[in-house]
VMD Tcl script that builds the backbone (N, CA, C; Angstrom):
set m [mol new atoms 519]
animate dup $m
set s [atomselect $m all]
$s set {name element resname resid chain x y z} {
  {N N UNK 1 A 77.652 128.911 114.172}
  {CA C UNK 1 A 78.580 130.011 113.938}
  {C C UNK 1 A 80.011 129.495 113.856}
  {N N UNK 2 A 80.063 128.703 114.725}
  {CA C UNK 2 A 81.794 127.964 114.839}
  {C C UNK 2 A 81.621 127.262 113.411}
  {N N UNK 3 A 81.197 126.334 112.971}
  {CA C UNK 3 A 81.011 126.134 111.217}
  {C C UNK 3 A 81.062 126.786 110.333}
  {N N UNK 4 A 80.856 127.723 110.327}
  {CA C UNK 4 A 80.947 129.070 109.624}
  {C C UNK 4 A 82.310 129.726 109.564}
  {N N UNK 5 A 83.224 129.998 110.779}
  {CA C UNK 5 A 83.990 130.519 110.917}
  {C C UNK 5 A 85.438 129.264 110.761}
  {N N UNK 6 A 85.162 128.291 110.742}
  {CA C UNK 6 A 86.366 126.997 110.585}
  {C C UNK 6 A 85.867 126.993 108.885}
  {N N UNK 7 A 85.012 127.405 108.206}
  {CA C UNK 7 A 84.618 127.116 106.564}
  {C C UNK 7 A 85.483 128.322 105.969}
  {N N UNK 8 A 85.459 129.582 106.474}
  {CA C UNK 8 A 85.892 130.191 106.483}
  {C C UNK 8 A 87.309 130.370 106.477}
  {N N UNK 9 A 87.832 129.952 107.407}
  {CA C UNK 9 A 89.314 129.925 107.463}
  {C C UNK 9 A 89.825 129.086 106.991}
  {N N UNK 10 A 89.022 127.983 106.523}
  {CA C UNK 10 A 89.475 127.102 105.341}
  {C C UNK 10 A 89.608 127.559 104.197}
  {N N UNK 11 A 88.351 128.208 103.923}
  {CA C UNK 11 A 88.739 129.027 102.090}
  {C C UNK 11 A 90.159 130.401 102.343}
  {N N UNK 12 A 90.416 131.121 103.685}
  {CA C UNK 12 A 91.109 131.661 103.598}
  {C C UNK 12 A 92.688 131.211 103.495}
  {N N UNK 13 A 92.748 129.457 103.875}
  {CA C UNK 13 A 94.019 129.315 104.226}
  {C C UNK 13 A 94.290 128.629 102.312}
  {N N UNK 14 A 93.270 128.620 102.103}
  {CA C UNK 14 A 93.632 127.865 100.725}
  {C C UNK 14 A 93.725 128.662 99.933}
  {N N UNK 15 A 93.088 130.399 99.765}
  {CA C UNK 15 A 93.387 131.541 99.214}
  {C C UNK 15 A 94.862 131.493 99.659}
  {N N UNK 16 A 95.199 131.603 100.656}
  {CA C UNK 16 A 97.004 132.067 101.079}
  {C C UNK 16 A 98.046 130.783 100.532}
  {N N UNK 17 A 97.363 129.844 99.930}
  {CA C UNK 17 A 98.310 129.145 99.438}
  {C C UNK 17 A 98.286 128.957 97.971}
  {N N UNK 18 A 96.894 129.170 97.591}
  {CA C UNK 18 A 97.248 129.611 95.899}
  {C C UNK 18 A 98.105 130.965 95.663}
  {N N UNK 19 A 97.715 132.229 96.542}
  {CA C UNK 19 A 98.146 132.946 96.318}
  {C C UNK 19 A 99.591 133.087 96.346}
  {N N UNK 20 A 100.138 132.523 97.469}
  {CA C UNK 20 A 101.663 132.198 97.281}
  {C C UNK 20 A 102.294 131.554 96.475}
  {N N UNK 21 A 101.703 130.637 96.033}
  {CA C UNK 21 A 102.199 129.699 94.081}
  {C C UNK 21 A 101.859 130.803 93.365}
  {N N UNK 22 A 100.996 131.161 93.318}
  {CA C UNK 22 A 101.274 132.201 92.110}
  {C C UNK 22 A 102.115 133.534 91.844}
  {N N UNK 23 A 102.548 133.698 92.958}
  {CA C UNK 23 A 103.262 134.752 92.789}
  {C C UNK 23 A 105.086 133.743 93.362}
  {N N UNK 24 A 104.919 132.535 93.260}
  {CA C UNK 24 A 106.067 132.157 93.513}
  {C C UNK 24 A 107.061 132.119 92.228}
  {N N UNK 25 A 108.322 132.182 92.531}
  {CA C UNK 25 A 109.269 132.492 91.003}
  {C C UNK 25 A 109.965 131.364 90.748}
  {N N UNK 26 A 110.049 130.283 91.393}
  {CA C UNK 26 A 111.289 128.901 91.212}
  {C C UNK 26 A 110.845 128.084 89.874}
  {N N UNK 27 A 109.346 128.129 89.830}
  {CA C UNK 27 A 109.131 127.607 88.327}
  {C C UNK 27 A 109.396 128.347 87.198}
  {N N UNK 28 A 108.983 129.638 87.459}
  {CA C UNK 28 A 109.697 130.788 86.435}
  {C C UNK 28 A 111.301 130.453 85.742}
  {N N UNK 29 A 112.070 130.581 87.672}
  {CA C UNK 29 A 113.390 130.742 87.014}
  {C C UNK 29 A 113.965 129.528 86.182}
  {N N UNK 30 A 113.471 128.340 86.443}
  {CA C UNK 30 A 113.333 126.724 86.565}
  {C C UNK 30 A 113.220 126.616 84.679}
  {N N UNK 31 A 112.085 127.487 84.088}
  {CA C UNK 31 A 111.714 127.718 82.511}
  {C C UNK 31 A 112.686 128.732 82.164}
  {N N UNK 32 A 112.770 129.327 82.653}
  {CA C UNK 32 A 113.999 130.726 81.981}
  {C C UNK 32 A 115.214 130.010 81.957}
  {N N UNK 33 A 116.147 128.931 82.312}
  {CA C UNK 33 A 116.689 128.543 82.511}
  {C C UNK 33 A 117.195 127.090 80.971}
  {N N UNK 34 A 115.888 126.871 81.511}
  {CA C UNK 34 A 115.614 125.784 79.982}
  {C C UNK 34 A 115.167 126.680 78.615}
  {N N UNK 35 A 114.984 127.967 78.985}
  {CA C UNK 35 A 115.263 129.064 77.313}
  {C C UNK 35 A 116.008 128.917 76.579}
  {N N UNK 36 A 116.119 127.899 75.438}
  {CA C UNK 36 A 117.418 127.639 74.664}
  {C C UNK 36 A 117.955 129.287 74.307}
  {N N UNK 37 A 119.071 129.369 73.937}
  {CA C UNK 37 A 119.552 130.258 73.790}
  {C C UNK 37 A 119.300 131.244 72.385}
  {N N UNK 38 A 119.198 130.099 71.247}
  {CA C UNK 38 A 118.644 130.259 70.252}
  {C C UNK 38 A 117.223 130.902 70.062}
  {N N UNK 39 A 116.220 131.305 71.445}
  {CA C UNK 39 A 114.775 131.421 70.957}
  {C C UNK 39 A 115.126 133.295 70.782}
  {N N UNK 40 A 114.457 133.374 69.962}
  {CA C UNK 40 A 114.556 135.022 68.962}
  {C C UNK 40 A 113.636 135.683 69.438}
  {N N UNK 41 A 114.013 135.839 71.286}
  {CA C UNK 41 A 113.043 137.054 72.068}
  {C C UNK 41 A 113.684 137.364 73.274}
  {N N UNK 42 A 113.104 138.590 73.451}
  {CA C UNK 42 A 113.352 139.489 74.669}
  {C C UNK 42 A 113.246 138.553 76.047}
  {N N UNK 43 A 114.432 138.140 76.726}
  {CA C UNK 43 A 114.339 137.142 77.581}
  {C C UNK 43 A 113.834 137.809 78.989}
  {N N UNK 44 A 113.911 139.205 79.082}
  {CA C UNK 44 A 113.007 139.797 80.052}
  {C C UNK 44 A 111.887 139.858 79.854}
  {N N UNK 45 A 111.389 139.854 79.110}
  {CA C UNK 45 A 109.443 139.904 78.311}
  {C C UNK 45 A 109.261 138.645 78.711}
  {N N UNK 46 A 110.031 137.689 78.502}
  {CA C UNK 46 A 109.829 136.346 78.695}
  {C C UNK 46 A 109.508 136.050 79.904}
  {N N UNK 47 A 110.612 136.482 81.043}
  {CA C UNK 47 A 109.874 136.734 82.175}
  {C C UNK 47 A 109.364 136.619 82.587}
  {N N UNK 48 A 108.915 138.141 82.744}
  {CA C UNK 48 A 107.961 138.990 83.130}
  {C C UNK 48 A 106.492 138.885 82.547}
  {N N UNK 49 A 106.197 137.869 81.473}
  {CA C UNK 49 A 105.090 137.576 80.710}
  {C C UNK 49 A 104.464 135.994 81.767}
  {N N UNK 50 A 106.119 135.225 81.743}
  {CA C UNK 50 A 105.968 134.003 82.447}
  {C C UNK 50 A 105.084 134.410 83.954}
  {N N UNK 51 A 105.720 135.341 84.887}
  {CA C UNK 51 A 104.645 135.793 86.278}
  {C C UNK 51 A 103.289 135.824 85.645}
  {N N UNK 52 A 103.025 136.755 84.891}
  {CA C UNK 52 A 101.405 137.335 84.997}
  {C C UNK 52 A 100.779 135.778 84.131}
  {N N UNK 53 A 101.287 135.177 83.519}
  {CA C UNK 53 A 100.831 134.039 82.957}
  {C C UNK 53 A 100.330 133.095 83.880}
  {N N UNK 54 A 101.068 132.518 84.903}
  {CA C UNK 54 A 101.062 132.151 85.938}
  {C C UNK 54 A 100.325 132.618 87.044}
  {N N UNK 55 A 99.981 134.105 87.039}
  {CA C UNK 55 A 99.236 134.175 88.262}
  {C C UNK 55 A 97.671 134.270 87.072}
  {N N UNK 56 A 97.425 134.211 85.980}
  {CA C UNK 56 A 95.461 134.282 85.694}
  {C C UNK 56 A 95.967 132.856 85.542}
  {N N UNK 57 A 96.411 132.262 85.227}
  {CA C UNK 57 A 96.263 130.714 85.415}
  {C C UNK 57 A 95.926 130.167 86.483}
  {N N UNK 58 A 96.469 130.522 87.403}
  {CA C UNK 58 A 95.611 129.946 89.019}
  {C C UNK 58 A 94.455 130.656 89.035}
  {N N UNK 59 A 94.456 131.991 88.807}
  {CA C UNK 59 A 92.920 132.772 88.784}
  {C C UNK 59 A 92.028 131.488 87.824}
  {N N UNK 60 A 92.136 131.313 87.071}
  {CA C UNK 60 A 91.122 130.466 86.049}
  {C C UNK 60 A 91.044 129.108 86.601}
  {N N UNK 61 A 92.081 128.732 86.885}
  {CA C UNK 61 A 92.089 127.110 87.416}
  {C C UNK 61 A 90.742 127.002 88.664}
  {N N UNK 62 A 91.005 127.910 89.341}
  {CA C UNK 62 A 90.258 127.808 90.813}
  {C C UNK 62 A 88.740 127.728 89.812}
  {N N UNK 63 A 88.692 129.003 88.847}
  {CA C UNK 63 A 87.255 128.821 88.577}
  {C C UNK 63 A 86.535 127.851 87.894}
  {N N UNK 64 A 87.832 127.382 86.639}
  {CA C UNK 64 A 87.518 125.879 85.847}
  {C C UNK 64 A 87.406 124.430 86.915}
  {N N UNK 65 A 88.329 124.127 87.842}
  {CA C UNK 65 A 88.051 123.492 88.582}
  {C C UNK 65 A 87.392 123.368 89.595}
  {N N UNK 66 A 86.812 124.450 89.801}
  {CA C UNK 66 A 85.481 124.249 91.462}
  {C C UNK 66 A 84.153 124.933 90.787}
  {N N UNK 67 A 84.257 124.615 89.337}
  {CA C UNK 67 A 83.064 124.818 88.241}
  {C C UNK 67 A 81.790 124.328 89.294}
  {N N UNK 68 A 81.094 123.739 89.501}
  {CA C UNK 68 A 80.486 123.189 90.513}
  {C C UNK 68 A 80.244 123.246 91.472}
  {N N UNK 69 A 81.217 123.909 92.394}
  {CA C UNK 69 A 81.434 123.832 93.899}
  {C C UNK 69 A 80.918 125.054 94.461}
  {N N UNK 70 A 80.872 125.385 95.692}
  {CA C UNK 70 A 79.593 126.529 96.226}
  {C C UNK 70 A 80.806 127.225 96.671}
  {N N UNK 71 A 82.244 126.823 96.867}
  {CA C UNK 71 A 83.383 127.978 97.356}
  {C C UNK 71 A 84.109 128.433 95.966}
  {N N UNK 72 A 83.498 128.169 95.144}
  {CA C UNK 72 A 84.498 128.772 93.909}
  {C C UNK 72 A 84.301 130.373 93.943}
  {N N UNK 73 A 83.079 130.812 94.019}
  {CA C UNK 73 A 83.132 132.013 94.200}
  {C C UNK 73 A 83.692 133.273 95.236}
  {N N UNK 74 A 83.493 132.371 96.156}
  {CA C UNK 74 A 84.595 133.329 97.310}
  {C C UNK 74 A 85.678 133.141 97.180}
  {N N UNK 75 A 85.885 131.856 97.121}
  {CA C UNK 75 A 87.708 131.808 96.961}
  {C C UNK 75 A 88.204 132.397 95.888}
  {N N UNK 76 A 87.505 132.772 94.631}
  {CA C UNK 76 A 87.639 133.528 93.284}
  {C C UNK 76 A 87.916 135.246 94.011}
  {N N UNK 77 A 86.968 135.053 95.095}
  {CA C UNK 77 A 87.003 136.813 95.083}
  {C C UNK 77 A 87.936 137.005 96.183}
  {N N UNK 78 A 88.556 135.880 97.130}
  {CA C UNK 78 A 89.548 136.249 98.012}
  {C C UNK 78 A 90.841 136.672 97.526}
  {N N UNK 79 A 91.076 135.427 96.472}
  {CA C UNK 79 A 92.026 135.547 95.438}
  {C C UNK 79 A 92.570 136.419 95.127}
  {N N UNK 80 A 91.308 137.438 94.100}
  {CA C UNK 80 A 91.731 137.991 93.181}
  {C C UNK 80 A 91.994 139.423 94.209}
  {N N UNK 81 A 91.594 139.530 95.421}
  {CA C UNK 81 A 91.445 140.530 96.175}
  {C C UNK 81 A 93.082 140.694 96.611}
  {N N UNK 82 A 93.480 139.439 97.070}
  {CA C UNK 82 A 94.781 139.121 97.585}
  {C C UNK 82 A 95.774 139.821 96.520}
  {N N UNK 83 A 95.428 139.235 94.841}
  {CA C UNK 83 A 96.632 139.693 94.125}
  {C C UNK 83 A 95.815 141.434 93.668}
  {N N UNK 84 A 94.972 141.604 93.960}
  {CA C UNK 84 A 95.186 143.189 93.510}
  {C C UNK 84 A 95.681 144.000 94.744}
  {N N UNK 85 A 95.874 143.512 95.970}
  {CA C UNK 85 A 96.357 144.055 96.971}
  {C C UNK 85 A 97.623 144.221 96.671}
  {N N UNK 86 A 98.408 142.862 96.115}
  {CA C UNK 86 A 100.091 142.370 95.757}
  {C C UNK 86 A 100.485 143.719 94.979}
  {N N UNK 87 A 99.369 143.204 93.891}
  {CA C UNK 87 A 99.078 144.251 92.309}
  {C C UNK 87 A 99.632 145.870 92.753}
  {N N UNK 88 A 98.508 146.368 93.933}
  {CA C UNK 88 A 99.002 147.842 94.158}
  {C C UNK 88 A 100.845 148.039 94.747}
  {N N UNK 89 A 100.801 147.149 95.730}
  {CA C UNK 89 A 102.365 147.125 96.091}
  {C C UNK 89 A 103.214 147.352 95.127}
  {N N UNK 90 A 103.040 146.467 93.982}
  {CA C UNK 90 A 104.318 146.324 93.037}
  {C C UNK 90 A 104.115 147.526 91.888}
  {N N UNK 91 A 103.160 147.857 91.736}
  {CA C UNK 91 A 103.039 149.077 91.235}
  {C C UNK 91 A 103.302 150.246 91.773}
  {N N UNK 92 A 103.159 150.617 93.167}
  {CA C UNK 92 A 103.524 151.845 93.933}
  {C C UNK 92 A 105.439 151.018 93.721}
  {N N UNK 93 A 105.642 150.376 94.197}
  {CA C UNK 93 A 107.000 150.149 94.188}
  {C C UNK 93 A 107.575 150.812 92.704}
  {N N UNK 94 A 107.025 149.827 91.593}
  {CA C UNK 94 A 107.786 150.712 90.353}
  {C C UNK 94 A 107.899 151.638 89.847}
  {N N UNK 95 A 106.513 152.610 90.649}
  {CA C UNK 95 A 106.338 153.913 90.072}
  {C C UNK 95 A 107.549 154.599 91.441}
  {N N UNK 96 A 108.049 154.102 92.366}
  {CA C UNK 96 A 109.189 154.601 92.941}
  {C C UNK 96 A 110.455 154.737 92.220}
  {N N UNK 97 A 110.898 153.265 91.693}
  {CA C UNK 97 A 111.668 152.764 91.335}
  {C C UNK 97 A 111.824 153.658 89.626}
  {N N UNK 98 A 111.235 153.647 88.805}
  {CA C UNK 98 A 111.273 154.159 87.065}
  {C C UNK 98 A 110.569 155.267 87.185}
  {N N UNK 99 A 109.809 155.390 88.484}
  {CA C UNK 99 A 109.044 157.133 88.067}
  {C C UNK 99 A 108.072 157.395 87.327}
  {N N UNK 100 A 107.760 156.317 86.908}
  {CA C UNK 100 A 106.020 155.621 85.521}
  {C C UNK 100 A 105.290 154.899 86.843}
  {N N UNK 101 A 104.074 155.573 86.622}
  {CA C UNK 101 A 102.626 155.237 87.247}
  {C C UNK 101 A 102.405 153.785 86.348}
  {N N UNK 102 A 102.584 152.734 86.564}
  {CA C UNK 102 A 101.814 151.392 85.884}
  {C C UNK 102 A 101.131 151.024 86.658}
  {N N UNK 103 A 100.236 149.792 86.296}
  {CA C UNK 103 A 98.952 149.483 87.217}
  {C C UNK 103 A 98.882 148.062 86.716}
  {N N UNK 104 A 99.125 147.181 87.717}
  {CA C UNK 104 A 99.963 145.854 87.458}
  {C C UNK 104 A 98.432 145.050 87.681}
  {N N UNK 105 A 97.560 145.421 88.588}
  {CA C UNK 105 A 96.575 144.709 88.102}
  {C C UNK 105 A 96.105 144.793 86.904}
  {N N UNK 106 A 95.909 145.952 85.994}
  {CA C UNK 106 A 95.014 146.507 84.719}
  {C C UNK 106 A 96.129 145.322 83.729}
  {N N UNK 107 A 96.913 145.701 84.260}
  {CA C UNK 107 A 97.769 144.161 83.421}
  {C C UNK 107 A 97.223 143.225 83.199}
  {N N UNK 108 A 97.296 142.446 84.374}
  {CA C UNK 108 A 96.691 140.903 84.584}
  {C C UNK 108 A 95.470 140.920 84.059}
  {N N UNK 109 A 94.452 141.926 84.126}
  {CA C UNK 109 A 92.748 141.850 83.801}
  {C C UNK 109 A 93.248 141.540 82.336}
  {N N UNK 110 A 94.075 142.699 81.712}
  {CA C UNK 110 A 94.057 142.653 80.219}
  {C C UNK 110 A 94.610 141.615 79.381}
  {N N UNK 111 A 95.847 140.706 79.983}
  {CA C UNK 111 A 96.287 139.675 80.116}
  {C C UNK 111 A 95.047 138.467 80.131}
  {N N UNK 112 A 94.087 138.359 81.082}
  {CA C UNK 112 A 93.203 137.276 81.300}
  {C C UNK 112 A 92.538 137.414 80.298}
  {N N UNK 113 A 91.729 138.263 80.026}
  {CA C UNK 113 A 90.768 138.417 78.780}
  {C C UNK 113 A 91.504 138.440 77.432}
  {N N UNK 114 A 92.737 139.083 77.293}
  {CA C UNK 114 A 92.966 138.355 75.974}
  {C C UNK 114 A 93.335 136.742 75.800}
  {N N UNK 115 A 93.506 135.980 76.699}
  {CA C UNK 115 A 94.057 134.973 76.846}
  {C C UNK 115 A 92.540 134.012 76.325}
  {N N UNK 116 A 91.389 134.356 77.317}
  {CA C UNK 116 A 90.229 133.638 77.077}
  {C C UNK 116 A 89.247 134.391 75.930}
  {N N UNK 117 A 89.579 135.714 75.693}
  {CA C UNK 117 A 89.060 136.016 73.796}
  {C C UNK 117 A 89.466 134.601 72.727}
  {N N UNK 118 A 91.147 134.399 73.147}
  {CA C UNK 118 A 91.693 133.700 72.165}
  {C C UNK 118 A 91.127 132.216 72.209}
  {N N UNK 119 A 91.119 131.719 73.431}
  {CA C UNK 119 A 90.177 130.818 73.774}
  {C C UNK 119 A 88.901 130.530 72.960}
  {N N UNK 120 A 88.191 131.098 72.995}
  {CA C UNK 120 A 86.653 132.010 72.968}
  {C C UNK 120 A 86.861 131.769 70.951}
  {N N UNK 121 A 88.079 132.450 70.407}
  {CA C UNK 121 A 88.461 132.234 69.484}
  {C C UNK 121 A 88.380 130.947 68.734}
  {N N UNK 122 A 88.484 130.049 69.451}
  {CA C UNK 122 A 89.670 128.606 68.690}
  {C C UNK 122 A 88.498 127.420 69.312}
  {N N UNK 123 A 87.606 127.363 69.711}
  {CA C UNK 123 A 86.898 126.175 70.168}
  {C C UNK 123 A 87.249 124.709 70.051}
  {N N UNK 124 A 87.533 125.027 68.807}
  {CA C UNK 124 A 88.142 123.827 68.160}
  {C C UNK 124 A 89.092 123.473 68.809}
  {N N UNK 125 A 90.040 123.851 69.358}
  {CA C UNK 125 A 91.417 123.894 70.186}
  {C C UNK 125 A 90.935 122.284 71.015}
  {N N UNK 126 A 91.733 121.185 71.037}
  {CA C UNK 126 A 91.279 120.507 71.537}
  {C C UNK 126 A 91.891 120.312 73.441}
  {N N UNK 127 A 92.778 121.284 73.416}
  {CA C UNK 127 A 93.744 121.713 74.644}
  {C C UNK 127 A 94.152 123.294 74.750}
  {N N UNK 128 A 93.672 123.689 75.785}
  {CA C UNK 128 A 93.672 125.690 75.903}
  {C C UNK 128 A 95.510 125.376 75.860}
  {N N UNK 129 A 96.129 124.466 76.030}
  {CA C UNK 129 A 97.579 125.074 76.266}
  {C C UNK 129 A 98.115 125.333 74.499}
  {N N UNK 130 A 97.088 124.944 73.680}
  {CA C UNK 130 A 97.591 125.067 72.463}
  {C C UNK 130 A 97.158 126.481 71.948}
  {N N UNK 131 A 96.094 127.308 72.251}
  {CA C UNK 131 A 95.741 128.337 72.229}
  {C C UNK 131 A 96.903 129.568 72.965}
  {N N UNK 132 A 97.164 128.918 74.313}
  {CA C UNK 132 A 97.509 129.431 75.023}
  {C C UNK 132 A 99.135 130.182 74.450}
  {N N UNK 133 A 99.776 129.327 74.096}
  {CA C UNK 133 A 101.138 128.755 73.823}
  {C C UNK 133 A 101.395 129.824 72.578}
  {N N UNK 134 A 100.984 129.844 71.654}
  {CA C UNK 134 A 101.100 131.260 70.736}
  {C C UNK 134 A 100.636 132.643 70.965}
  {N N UNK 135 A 99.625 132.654 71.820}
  {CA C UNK 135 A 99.202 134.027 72.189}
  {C C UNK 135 A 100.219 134.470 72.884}
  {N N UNK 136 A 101.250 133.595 74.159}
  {CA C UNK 136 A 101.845 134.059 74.985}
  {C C UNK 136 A 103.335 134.089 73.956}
  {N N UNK 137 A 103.629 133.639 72.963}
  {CA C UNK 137 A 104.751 133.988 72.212}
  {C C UNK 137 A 104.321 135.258 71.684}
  {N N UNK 138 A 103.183 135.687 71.475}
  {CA C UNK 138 A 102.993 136.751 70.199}
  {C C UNK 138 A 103.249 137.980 71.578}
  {N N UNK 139 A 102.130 137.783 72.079}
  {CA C UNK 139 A 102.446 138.618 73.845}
  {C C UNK 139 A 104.290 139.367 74.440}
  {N N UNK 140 A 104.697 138.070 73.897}
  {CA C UNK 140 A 106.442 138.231 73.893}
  {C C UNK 140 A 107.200 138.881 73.572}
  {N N UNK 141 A 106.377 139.092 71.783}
  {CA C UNK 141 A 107.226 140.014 70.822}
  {C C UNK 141 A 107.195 138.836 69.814}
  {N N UNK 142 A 107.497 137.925 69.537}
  {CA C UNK 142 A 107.546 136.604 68.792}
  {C C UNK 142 A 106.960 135.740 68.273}
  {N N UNK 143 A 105.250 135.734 67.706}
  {CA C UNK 143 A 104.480 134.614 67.587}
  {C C UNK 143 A 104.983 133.509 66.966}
  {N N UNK 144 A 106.146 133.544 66.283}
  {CA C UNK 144 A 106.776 132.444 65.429}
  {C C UNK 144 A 107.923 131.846 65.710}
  {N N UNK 145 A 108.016 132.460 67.727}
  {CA C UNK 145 A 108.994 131.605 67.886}
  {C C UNK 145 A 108.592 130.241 69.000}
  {N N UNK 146 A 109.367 129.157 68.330}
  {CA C UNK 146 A 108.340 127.570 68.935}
  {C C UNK 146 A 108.868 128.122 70.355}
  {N N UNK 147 A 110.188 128.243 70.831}
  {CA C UNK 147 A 110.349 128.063 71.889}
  {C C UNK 147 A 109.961 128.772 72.630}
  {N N UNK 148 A 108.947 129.965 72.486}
  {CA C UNK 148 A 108.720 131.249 73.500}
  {C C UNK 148 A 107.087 129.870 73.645}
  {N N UNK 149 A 107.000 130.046 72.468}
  {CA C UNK 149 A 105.343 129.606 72.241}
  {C C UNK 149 A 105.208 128.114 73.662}
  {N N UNK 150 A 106.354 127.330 73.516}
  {CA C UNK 150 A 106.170 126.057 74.314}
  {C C UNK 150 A 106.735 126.295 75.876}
  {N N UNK 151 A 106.930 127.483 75.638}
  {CA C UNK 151 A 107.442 127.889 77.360}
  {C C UNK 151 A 106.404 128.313 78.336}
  {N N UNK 152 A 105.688 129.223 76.850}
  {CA C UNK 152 A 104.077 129.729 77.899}
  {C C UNK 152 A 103.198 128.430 77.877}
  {N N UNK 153 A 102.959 127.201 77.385}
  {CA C UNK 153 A 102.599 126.208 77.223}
  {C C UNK 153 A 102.856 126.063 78.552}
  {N N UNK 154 A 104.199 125.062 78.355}
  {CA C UNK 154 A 104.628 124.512 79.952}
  {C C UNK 154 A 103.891 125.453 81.122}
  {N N UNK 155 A 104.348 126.460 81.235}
  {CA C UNK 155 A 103.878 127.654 82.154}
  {C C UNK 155 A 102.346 127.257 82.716}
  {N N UNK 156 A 101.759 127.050 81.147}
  {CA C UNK 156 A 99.981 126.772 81.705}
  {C C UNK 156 A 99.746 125.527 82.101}
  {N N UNK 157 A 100.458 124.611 81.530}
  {CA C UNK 157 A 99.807 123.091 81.992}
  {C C UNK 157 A 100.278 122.820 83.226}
  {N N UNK 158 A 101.629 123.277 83.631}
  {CA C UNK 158 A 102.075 123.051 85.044}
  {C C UNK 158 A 101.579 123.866 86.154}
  {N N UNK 159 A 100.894 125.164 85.502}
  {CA C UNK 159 A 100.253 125.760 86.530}
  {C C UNK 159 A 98.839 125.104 86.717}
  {N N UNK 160 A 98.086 124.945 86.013}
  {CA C UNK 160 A 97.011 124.110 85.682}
  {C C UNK 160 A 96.921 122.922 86.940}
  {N N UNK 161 A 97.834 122.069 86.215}
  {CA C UNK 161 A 98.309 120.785 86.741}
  {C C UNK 161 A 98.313 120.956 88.152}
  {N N UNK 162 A 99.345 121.886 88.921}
  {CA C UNK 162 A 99.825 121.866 89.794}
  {C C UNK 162 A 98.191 122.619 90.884}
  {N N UNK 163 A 97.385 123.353 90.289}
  {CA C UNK 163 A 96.156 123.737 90.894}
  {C C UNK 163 A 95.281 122.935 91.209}
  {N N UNK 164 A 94.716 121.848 89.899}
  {CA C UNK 164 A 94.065 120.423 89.996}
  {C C UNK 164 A 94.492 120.064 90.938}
  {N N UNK 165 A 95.663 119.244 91.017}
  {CA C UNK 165 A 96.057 118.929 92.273}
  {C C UNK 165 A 96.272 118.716 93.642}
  {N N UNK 166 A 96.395 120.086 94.466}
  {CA C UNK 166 A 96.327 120.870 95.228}
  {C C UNK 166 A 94.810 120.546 95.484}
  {N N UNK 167 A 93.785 121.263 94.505}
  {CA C UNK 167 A 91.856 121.018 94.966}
  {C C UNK 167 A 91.716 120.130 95.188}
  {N N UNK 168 A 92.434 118.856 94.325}
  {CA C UNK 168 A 91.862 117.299 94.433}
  {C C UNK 168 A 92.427 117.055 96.163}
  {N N UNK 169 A 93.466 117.128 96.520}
  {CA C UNK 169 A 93.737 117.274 97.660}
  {C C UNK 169 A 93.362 117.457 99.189}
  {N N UNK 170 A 92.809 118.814 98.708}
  {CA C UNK 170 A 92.298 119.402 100.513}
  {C C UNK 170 A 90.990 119.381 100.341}
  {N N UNK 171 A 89.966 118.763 98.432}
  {CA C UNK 171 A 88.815 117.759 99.372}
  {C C UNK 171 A 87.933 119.879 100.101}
  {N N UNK 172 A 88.256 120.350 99.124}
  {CA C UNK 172 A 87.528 122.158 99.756}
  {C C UNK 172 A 85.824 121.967 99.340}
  {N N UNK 173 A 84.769 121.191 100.481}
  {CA C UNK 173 A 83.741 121.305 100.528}
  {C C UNK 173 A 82.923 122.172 101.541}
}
mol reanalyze $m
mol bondsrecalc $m
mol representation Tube
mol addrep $m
């Protein structure tokens, strides 16, 4: 039972630390920052596209990378439990704030699945950040602009990157 409950609080402490990268903003502001000035889009869409990009990217990472592993599935469902908990907060908050009922998880779901349709799309793609990288410009308002397109890029490979990482790390058997 004590094995059980230390396995446990292992997948929970590693849920509380993806979950906090993903909803963290310093890489956000870090890319909004390097937005040349010149890119021909809504630099709040940009944003606000950059968060939810960032948080199904750790959602997917956990599942592409512990493809194999016997905790991918709980930690998938602690996860996603964690950010639809976040999800309701920030939605009761905005429907305070603008007075519009939105539903910030129905976002992210709709967000993930178009992301891996496009995927699903392009096989050929020999890197999802190249798939990735125009859907999240078109997502923007912009499919034809490079620099929206290579921002949601960066966005995925460093979130990506930075998830690999992290698993290779804490060794979660």
């Amino acid at each position: 039972m004590k094995h059980s409950e230390e396995k446990k609080s292992e997948i929970e402490k590693v849920r509380d630390d993806l979950f906090n990268f993903a909803i963290d903003r310093e890489d956000i502001k870090w890319l909004m920052e390097r937005l040349p000035k010149e890119a021909d889009i809504k630099r709040s869409t940009v944003e606000y596209e950059l968060q939810i990009l960032k948080i199904i990217s750790v959602g997917w990472s956990i599942s592409y990378y512990l493809e194999n592993n016997s905790h991918k599935n709980p930690l998938l469902e602690l996860f996603w439990m964690a950010i639809f908990e976040f999800s309701q907060q920030l939605s009761t908050t905005t429907e305070l704030m603008i007075g519009q009922d939105i539903d910030y998880f129905q976002i992210l779901q709709g967000r993930l699945d178009m992301y891996v349709d496009a995927m699903a799309q392009n096989p050929e793609a020999s890197e999802p950040s190249t798939v990735i990288g125009p859907e999240f410009a078109k997502t923007c308002g912009n499919a034809d602009d490079i620099f929206t397109f290579m921002t949601g890029s960066k966005m995925f490979l460093s979130t990506i990157g930075q998830v690999k990482e992290y698993l290779e790390t804490i060794h979660l058997r």
